[in-house]
DSSP file (Angstrom, degrees, kcal/mol; ACC not computed):
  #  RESIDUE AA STRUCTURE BP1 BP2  ACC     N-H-->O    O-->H-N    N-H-->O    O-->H-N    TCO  KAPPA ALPHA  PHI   PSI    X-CA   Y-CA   Z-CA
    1    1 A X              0   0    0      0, 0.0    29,-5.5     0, 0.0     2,-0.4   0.000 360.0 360.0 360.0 140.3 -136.8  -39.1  102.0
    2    2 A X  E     +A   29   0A   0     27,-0.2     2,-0.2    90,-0.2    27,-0.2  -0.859 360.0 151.4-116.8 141.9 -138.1  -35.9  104.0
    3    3 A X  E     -A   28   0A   0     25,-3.0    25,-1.1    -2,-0.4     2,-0.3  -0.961  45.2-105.1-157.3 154.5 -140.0  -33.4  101.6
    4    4 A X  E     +AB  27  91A   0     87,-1.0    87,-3.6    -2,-0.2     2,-0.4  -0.649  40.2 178.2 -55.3 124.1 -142.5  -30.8  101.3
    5    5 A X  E     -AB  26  90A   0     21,-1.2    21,-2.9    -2,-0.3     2,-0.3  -0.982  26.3-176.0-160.5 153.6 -145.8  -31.6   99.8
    6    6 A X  E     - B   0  89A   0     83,-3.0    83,-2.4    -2,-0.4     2,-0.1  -0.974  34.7-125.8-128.2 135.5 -149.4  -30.2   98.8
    7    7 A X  E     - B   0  88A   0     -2,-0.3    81,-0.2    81,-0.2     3,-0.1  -0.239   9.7-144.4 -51.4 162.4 -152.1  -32.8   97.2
    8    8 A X  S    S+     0   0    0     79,-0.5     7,-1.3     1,-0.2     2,-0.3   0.450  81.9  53.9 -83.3 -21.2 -153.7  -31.8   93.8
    9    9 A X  E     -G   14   0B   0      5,-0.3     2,-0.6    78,-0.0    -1,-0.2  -0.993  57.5-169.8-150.5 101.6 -156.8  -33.2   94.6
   10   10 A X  E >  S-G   13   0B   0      3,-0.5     3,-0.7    -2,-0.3    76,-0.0  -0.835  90.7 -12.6-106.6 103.4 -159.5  -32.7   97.7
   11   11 A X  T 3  S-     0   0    0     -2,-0.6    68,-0.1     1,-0.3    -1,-0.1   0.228 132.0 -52.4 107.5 -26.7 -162.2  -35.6   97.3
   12   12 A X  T 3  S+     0   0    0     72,-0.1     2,-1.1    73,-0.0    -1,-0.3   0.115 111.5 125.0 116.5   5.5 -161.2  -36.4   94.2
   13   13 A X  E <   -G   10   0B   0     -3,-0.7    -3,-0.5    71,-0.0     3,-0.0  -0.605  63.3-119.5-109.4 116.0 -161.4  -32.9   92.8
   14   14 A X  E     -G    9   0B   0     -2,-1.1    -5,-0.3    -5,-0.2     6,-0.1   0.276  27.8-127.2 -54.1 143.2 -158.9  -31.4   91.3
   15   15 A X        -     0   0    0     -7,-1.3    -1,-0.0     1,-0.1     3,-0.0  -0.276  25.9-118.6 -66.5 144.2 -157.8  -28.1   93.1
   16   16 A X        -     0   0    0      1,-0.1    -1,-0.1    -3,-0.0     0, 0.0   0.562  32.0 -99.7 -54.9-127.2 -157.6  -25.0   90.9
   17   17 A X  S  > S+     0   0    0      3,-0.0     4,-1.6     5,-0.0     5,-0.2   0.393 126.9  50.1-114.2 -52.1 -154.0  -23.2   90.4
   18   18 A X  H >> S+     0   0    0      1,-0.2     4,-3.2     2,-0.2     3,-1.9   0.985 118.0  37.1 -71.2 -65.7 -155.1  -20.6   93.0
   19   19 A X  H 34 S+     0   0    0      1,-0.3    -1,-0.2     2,-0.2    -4,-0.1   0.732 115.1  50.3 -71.6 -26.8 -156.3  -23.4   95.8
   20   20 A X  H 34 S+     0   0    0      2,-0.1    -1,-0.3     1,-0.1    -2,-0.2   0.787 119.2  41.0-102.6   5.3 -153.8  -25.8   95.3
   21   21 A X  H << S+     0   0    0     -3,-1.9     2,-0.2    -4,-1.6    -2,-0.2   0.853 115.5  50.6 -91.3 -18.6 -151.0  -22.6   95.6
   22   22 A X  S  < S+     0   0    0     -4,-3.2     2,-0.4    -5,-0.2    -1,-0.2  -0.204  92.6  92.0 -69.2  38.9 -152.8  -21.0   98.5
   23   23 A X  S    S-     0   0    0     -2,-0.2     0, 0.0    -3,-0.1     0, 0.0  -0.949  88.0 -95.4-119.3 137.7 -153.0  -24.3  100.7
   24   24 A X        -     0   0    0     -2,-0.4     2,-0.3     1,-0.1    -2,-0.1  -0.077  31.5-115.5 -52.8 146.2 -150.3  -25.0  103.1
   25   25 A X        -     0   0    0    -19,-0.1     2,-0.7     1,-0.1   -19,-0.2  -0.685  22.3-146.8 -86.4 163.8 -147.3  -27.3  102.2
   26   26 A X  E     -A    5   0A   0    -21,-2.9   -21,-1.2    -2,-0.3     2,-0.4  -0.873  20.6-165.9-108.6 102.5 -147.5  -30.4  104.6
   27   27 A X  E     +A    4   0A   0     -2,-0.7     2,-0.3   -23,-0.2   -23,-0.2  -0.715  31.7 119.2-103.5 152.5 -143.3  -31.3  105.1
   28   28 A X  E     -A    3   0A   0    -25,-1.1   -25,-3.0    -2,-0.4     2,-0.4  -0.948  65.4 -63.0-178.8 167.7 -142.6  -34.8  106.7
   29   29 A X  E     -AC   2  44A   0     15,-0.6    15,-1.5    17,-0.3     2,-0.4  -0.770  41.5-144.3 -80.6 119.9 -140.8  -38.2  105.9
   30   30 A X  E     - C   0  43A   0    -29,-5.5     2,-0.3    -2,-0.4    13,-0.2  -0.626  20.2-179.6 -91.0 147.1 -142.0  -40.7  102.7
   31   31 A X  E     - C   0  42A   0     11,-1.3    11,-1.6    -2,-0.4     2,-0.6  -0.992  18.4-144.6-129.7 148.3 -141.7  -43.7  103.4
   32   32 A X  E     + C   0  41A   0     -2,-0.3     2,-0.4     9,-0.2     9,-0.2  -0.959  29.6 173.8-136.8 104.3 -142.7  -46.8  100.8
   33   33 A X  E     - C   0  40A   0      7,-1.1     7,-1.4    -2,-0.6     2,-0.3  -0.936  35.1-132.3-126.6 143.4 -144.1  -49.7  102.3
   34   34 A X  E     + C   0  39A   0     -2,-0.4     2,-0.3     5,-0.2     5,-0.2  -0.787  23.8 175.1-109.5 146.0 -145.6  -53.0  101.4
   35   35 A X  S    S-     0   0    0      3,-1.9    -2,-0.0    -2,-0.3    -1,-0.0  -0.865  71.3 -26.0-145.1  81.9 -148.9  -53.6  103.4
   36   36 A X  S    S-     0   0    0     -2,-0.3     3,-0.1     1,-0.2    -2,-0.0   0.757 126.7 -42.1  10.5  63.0 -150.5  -57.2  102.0
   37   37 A X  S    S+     0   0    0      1,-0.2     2,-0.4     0, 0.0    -1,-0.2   0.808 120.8  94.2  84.9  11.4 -149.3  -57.3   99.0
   38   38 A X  S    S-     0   0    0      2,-0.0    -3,-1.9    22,-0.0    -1,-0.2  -0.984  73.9-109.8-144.9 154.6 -149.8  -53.3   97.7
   39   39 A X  E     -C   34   0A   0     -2,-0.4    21,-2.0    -5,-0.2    -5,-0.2  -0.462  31.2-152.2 -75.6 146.2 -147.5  -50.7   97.9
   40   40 A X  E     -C   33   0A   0     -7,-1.4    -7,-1.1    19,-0.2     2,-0.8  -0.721   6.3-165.5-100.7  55.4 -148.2  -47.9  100.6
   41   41 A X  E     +C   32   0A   0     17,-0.4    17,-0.9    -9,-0.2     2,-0.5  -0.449  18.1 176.4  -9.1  73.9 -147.0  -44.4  100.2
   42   42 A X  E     -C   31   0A   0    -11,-1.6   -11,-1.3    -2,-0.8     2,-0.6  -0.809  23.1-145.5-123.7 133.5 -147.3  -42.3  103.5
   43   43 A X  E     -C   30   0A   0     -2,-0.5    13,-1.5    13,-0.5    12,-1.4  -0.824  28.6-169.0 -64.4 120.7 -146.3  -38.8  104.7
   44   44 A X  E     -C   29   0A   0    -15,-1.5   -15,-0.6    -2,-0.6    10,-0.1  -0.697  37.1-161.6-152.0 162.4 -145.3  -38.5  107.9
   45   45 A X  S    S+     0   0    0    -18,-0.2     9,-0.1    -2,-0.2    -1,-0.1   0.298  90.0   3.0 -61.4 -44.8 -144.5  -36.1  110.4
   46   46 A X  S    S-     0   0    0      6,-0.2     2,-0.4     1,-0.2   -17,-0.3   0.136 108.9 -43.0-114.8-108.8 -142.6  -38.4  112.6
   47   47 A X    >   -     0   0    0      1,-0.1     3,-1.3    -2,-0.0     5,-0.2  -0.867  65.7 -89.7-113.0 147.3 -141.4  -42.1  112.2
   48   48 A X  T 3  S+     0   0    0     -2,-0.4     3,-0.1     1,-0.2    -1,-0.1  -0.208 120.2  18.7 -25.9 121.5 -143.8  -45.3  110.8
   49   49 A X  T 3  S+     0   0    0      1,-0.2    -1,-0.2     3,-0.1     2,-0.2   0.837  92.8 123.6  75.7  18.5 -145.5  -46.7  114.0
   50   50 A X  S <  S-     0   0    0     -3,-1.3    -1,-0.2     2,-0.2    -2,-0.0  -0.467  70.5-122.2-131.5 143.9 -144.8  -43.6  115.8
   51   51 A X  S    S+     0   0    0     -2,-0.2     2,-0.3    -3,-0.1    -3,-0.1   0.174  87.4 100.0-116.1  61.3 -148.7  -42.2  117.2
   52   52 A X  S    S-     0   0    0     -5,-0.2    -2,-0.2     1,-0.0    -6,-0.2  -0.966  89.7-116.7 -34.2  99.5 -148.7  -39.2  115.7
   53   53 A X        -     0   0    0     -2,-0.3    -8,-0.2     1,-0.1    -7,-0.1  -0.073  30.1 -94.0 -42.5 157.1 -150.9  -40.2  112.6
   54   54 A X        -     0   0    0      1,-0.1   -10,-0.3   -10,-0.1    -1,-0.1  -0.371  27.5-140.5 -82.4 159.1 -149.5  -40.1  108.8
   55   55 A X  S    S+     0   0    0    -12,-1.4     2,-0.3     1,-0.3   -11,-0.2   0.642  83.1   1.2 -98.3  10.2 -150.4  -36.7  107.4
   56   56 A X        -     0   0    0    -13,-1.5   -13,-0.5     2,-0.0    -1,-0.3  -0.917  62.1-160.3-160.9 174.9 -151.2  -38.6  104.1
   57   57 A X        -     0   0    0     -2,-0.3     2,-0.4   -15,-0.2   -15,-0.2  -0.914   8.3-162.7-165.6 130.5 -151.2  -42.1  102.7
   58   58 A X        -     0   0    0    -17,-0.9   -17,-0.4    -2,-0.3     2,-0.4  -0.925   8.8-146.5 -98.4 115.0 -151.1  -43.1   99.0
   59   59 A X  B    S-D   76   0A   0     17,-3.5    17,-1.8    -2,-0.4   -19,-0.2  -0.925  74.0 -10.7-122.1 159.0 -152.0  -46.4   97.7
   60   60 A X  S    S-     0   0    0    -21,-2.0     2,-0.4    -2,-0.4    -1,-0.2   0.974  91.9-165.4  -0.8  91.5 -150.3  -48.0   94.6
   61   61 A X        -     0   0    0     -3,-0.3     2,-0.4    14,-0.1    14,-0.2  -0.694  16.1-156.6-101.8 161.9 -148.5  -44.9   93.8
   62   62 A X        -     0   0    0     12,-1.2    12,-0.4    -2,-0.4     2,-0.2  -0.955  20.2-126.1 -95.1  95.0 -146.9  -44.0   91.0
   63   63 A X        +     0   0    0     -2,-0.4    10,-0.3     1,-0.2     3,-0.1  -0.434  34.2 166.7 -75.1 141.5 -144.2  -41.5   90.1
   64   64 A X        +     0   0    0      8,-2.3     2,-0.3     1,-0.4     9,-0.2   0.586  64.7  17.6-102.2 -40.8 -145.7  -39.4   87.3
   65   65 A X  E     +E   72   0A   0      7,-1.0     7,-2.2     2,-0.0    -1,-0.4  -0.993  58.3 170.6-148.6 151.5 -143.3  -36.7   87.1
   66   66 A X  E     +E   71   0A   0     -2,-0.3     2,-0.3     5,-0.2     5,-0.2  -0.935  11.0 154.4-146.5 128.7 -139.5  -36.1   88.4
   67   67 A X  E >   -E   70   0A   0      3,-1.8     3,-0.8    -2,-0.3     2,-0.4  -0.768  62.9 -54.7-156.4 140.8 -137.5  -33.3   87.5
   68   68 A X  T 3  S-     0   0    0     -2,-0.3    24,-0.0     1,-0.2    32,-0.0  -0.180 125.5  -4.7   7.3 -70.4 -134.4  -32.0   90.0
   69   69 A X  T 3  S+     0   0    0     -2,-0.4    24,-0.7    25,-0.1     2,-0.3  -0.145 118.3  77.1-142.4  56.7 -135.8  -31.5   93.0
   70   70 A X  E <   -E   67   0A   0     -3,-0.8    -3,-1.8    21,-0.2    21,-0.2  -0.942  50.3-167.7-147.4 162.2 -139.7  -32.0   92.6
   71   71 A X  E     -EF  66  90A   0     19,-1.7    19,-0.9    -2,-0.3     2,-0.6  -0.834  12.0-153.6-158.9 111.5 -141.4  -35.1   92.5
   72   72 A X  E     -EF  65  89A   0     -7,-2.2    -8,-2.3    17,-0.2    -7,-1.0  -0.679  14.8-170.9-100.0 127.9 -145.2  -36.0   91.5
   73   73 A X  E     - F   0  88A   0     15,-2.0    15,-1.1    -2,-0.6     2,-0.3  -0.865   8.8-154.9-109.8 135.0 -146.7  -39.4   93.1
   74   74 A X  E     + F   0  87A   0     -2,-0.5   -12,-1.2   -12,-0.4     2,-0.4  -0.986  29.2 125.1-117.8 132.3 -149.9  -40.6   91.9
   75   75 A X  E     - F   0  86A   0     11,-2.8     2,-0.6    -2,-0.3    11,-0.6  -0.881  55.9 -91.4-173.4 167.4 -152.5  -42.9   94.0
   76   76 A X  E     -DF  59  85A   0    -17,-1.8   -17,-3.5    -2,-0.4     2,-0.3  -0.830  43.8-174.6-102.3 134.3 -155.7  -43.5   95.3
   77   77 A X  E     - F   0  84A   0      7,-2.1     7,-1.7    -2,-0.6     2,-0.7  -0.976  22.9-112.2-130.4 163.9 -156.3  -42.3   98.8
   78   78 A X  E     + F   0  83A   0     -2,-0.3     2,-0.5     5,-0.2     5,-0.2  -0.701  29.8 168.7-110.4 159.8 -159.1  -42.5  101.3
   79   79 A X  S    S-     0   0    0      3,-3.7    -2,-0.0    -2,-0.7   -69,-0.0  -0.986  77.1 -19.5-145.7 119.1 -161.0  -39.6  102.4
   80   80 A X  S    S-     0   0    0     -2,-0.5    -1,-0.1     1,-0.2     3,-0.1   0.414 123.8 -48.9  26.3  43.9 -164.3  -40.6  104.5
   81   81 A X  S    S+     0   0    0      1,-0.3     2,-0.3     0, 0.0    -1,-0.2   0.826 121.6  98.4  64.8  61.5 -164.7  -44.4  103.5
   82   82 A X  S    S-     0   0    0      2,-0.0    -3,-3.7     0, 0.0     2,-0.3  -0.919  70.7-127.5-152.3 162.8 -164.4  -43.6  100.0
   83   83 A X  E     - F   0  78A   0     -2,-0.3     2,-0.4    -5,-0.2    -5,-0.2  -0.714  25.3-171.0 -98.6 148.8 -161.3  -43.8   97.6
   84   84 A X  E     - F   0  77A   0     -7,-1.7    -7,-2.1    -2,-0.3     2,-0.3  -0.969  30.2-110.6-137.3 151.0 -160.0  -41.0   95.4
   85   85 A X  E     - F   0  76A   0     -2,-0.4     2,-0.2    -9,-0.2    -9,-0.2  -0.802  48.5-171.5 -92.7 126.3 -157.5  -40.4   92.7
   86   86 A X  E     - F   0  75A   0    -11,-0.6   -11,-2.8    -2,-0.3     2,-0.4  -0.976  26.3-164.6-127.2 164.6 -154.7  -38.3   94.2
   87   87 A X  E     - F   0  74A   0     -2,-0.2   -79,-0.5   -13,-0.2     2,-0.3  -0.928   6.4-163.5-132.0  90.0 -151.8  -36.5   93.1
   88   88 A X  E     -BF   7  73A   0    -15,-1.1   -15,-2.0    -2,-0.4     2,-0.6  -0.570   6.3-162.5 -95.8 153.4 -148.9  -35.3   95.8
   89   89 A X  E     +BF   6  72A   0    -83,-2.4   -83,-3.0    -2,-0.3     2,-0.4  -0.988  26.3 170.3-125.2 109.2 -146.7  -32.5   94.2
   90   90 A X  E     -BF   5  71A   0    -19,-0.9   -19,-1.7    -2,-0.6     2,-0.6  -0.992  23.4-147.9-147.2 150.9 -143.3  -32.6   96.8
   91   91 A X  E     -B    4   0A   0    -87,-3.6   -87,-1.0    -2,-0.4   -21,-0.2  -0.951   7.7-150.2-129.9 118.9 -140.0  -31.1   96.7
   92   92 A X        -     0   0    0     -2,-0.6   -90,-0.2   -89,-0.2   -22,-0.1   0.234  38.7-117.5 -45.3 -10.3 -136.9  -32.3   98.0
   93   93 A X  S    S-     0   0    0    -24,-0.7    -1,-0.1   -89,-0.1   -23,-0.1   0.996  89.3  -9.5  71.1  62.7 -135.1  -29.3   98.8
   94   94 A X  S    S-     0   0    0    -25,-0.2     2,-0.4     1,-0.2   -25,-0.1   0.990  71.8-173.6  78.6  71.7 -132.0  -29.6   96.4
   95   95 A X        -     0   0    0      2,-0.0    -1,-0.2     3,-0.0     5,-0.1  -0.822  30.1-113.9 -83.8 113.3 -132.0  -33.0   94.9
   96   96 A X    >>  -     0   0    0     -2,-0.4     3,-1.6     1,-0.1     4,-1.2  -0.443  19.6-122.4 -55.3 128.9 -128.7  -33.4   92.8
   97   97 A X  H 3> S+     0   0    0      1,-0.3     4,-1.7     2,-0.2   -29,-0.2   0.542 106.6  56.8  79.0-125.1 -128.8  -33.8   89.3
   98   98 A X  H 3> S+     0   0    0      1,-0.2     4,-3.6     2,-0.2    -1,-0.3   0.874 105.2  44.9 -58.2 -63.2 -127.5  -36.4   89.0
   99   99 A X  H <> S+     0   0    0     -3,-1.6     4,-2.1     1,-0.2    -2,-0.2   0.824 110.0  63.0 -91.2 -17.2 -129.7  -38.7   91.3
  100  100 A X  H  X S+     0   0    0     -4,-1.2     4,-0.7     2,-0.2    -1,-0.2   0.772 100.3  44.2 -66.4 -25.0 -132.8  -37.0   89.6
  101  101 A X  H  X S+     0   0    0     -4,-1.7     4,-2.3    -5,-0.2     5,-0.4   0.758 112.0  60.1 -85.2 -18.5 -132.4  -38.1   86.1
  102  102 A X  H  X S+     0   0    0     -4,-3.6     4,-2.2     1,-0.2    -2,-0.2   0.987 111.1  38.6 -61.4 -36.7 -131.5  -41.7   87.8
  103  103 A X  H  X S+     0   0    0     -4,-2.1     4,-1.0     2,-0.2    -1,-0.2   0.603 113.4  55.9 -70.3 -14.7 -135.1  -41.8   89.5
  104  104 A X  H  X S+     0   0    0     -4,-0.7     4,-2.9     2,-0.2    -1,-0.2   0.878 112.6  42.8 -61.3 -67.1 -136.5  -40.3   86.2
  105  105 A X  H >X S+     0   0    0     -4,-2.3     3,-0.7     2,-0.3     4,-0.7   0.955 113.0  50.5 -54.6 -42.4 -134.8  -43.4   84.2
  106  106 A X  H >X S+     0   0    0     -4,-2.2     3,-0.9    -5,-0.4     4,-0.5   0.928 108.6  51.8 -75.4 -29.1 -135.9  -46.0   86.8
  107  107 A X  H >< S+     0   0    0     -4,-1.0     3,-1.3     1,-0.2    -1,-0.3   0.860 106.4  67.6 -54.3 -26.8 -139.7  -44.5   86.6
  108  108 A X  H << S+     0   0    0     -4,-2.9    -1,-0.2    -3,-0.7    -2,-0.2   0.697 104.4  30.7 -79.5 -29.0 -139.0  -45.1   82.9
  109  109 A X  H << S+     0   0    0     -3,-0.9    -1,-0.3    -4,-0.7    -2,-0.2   0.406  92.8 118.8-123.3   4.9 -138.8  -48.6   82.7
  110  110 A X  S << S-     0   0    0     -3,-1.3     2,-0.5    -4,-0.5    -3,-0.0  -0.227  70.7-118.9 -59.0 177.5 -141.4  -49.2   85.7
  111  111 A X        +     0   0    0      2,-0.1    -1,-0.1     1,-0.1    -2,-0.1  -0.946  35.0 178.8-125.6  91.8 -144.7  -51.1   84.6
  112  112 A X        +     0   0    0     -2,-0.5     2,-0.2    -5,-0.1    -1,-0.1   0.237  38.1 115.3 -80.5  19.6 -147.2  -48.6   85.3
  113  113 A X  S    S-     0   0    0      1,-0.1    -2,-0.1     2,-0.0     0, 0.0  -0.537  72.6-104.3 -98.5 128.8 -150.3  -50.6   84.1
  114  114 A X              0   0    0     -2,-0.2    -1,-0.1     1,-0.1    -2,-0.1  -0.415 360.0 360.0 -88.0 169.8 -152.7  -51.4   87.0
  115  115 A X              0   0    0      0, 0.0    -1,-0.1     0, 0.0    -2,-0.0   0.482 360.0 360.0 -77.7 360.0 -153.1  -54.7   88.8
């Protein structure tokens, strides 16, 4: 799915309102991948396997929020050998509807509880 997206979070600390609207949005393809046994979340710029590095990477994310054409992922990423709770905030550009309360219902009944 190709979308525009700003973290929430640098280091593990959440961004004010002013820093997390002033920071550029990062737009790219998510992709959801399983990588020994944990789910993978990664922005990027071109294709998986591609060498252009991802411009972010999420591990065992979580959607948190969906509503028309925004979507909030939740995940631990790392940021200089150390792990952090982050939060990507991305928007789909004109998501029907329709297919947003379905991805709303299927978060619904997901088992968010960690492993």
């Amino acid at each position: 799915m190709r979308v525009k997206m700003r973290p929430r979070y640098r280091g593990g600390t959440r961004l004010s309102t002013r820093e997390f609207v002033d920071q550029p949005w990062l737009c790219g393809m998510l992709t959801l991948q399983i990588i020994e046994g944990r789910k993978q979340l990664g922005l990027w710029e071109a294709r998986p396997g591609d060498l252009a590095p991802p411009l972010g990477i999420l591990w065992r994310p979580e959607v948190v929020a969906c509503a028309f054409d925004t979507i909030s992922f939740a995940g631990t990423e790392q940021i200089g050998g150390r792990w952090c709770y982050q939060v990507w905030y991305c928007e789909t550009r004109s998501r029907p509807s329709a297919l947003s309360l379905e991805l709303l219902q299927a978060a619904s009944t997901m088992n968010h509880e960690p492993n």
